[in-house]
PDB file as gemmi writes it, atoms N, CA and C in Angstrom:
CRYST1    1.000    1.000    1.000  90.00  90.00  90.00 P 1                      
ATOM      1  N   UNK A   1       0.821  -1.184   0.000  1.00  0.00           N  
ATOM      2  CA  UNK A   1       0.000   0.000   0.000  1.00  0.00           C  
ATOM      3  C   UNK A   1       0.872   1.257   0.000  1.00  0.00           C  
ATOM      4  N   UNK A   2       1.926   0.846   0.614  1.00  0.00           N  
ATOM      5  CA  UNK A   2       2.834   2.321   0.822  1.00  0.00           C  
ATOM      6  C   UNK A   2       3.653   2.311  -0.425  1.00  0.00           C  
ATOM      7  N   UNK A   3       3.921   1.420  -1.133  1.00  0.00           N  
ATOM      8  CA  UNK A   3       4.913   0.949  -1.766  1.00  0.00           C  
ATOM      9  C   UNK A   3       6.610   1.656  -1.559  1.00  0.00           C  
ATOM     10  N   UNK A   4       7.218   2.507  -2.108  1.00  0.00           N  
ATOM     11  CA  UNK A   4       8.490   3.096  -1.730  1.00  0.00           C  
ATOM     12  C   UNK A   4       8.778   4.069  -0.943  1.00  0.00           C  
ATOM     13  N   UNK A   5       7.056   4.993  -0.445  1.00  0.00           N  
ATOM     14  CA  UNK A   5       7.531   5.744   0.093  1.00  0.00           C  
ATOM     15  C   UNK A   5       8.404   6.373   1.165  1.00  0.00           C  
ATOM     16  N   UNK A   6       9.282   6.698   1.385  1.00  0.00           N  
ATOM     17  CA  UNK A   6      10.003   6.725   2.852  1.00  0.00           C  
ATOM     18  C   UNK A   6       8.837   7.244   3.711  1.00  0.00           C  
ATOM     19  N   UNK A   7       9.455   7.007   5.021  1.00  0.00           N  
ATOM     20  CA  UNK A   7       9.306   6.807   6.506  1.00  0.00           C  
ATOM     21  C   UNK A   7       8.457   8.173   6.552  1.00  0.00           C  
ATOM     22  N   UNK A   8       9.708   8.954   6.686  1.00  0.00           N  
ATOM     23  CA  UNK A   8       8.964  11.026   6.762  1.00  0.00           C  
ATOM     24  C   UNK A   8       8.112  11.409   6.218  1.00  0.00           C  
ATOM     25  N   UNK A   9       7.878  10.549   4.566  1.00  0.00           N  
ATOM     26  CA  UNK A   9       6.461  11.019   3.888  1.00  0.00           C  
ATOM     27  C   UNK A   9       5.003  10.515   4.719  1.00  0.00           C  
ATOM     28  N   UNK A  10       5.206   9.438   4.931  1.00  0.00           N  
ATOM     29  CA  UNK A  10       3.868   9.019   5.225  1.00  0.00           C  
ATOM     30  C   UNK A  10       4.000   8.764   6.691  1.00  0.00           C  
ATOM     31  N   UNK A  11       4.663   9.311   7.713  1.00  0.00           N  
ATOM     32  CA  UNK A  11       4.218  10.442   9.073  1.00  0.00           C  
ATOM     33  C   UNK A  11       3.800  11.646   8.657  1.00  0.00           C  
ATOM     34  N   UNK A  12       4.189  12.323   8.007  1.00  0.00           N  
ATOM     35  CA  UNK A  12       3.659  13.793   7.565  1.00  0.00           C  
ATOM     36  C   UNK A  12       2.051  13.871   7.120  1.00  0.00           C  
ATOM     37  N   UNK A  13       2.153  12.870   5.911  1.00  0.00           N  
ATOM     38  CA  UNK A  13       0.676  12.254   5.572  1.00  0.00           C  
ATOM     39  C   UNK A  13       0.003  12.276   6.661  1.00  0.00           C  
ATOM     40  N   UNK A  14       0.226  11.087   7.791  1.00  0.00           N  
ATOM     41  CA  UNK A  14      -0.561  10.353   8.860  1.00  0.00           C  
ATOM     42  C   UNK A  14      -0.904  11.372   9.532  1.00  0.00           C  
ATOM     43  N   UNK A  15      -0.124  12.724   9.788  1.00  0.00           N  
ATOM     44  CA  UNK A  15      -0.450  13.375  10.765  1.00  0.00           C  
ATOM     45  C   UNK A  15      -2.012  14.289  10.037  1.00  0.00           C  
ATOM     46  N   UNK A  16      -1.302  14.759   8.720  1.00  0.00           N  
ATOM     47  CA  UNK A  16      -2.202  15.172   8.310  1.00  0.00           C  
ATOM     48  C   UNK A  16      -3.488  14.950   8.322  1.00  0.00           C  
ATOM     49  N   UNK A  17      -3.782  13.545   7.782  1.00  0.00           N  
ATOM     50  CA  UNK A  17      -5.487  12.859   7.478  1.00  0.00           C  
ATOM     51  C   UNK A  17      -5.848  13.076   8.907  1.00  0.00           C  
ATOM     52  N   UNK A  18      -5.072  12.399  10.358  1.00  0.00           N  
ATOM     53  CA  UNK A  18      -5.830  12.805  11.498  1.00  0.00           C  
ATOM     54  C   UNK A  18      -6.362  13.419  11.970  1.00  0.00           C  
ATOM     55  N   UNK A  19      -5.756  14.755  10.798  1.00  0.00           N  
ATOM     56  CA  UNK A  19      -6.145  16.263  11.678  1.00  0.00           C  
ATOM     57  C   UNK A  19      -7.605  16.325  11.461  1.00  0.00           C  
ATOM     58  N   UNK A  20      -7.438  15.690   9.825  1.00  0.00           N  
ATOM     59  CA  UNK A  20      -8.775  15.894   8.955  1.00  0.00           C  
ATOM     60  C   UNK A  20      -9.895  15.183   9.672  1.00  0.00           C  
ATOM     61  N   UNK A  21      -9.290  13.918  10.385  1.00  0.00           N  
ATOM     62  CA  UNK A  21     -10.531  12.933  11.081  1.00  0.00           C  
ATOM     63  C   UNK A  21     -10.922  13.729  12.419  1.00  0.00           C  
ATOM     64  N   UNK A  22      -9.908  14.379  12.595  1.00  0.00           N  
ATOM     65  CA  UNK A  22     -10.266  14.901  14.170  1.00  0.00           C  
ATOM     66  C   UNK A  22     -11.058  15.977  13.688  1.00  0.00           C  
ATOM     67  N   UNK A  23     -11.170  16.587  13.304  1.00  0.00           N  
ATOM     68  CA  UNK A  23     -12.109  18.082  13.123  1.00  0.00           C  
ATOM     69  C   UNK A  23     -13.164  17.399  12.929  1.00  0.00           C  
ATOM     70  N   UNK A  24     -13.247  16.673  11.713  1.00  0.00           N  
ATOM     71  CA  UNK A  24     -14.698  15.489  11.544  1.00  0.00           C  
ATOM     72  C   UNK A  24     -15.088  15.558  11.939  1.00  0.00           C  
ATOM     73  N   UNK A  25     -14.776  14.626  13.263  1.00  0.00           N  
ATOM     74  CA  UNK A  25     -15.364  13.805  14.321  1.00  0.00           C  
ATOM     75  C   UNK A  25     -15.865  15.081  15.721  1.00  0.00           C  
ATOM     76  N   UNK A  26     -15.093  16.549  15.412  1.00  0.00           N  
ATOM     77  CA  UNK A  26     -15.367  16.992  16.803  1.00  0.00           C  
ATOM     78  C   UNK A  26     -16.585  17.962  15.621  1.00  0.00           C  
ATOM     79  N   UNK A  27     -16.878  18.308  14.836  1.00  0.00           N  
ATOM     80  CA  UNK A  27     -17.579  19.362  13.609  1.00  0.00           C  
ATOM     81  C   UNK A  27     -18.797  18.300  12.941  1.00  0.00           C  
ATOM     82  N   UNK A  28     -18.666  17.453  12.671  1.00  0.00           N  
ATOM     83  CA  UNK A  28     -19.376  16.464  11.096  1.00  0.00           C  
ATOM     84  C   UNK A  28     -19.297  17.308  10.192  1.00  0.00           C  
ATOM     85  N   UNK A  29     -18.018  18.006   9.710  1.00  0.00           N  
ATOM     86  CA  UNK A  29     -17.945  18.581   8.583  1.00  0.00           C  
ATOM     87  C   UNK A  29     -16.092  18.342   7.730  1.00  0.00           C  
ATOM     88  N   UNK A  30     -16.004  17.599   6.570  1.00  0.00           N  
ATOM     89  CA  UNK A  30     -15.138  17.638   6.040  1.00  0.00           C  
ATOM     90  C   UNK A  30     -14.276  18.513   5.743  1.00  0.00           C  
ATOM     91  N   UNK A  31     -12.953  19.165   6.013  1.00  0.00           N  
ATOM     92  CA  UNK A  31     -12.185  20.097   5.461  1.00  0.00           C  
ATOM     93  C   UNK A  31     -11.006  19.679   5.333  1.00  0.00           C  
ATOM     94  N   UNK A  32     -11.032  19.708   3.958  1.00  0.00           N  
ATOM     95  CA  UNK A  32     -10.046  18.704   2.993  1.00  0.00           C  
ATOM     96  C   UNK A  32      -8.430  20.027   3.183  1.00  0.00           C  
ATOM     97  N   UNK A  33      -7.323  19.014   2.885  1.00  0.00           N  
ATOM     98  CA  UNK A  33      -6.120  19.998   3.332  1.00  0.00           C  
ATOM     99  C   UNK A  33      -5.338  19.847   1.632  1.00  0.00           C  
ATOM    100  N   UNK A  34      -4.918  20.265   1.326  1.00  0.00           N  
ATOM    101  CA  UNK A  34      -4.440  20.785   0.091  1.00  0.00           C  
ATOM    102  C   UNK A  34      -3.255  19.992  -0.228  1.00  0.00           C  
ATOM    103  N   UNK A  35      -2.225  20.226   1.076  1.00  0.00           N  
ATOM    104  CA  UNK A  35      -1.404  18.914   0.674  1.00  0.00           C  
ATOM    105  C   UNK A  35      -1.454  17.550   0.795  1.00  0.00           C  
ATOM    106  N   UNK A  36      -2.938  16.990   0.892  1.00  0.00           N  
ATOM    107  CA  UNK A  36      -2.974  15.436   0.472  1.00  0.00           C  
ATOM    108  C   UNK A  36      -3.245  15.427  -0.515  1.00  0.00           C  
ATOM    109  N   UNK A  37      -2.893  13.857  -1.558  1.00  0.00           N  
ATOM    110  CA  UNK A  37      -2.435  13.831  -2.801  1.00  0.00           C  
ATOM    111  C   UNK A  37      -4.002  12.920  -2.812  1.00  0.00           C  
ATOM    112  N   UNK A  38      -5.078  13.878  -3.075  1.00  0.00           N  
ATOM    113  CA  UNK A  38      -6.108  12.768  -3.181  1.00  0.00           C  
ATOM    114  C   UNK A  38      -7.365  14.376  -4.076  1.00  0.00           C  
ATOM    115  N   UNK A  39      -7.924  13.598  -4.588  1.00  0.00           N  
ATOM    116  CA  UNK A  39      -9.535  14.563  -5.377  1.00  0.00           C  
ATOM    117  C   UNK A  39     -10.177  15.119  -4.425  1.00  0.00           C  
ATOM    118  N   UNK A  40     -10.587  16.127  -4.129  1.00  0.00           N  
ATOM    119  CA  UNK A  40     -11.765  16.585  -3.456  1.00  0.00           C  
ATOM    120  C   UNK A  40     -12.833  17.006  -4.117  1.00  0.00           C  
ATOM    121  N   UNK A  41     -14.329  16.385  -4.337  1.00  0.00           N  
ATOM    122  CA  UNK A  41     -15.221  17.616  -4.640  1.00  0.00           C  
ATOM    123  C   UNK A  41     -16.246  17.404  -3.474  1.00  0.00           C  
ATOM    124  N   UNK A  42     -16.417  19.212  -3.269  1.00  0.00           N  
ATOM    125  CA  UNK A  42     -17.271  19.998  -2.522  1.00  0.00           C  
ATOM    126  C   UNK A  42     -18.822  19.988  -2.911  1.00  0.00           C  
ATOM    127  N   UNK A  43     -18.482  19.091  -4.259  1.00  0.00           N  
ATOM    128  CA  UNK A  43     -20.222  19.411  -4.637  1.00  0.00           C  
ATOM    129  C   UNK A  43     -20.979  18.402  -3.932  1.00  0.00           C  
ATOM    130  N   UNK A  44     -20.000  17.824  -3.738  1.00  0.00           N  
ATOM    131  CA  UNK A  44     -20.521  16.355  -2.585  1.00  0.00           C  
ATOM    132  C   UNK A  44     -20.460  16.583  -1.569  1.00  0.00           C  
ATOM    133  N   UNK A  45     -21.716  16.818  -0.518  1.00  0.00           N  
ATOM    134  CA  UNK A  45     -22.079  17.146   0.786  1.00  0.00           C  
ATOM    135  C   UNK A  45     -21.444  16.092   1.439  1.00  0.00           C  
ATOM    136  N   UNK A  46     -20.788  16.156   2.464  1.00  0.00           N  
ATOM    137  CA  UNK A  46     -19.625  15.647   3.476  1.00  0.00           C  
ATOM    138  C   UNK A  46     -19.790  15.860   4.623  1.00  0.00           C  
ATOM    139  N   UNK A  47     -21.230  16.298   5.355  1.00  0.00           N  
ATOM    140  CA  UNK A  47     -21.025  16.429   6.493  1.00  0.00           C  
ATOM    141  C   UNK A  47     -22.243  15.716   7.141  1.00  0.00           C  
ATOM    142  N   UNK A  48     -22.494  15.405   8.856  1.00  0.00           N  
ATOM    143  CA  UNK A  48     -23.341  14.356   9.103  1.00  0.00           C  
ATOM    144  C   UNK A  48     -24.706  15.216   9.518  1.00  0.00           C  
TER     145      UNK A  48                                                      
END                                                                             
């Protein structure tokens, strides 16, 4: 799943997405961070 990436990339990652799960989880509202390497669309309601 990780395939080559070094160590430092994907702590940096990890910390990142958490942040994203933690706001989630304390909001029910998605706020996507710019430096993950993934699609976002907003037109898709994301929150609970």
């Amino acid at each position: 799943m990780l395939g080559d990436a070094e160590w430092g990339e994907v702590e940096l990652l990890g910390k990142k997405l958490r942040r994203i799960w933690g706001r989630y989880a304390h909001t029910g509202v998605v706020e996507p961070d710019p430096g993950l390497p993934m699609a976002w669309d907003p037109a898709i309601p994301h929150s609970v």
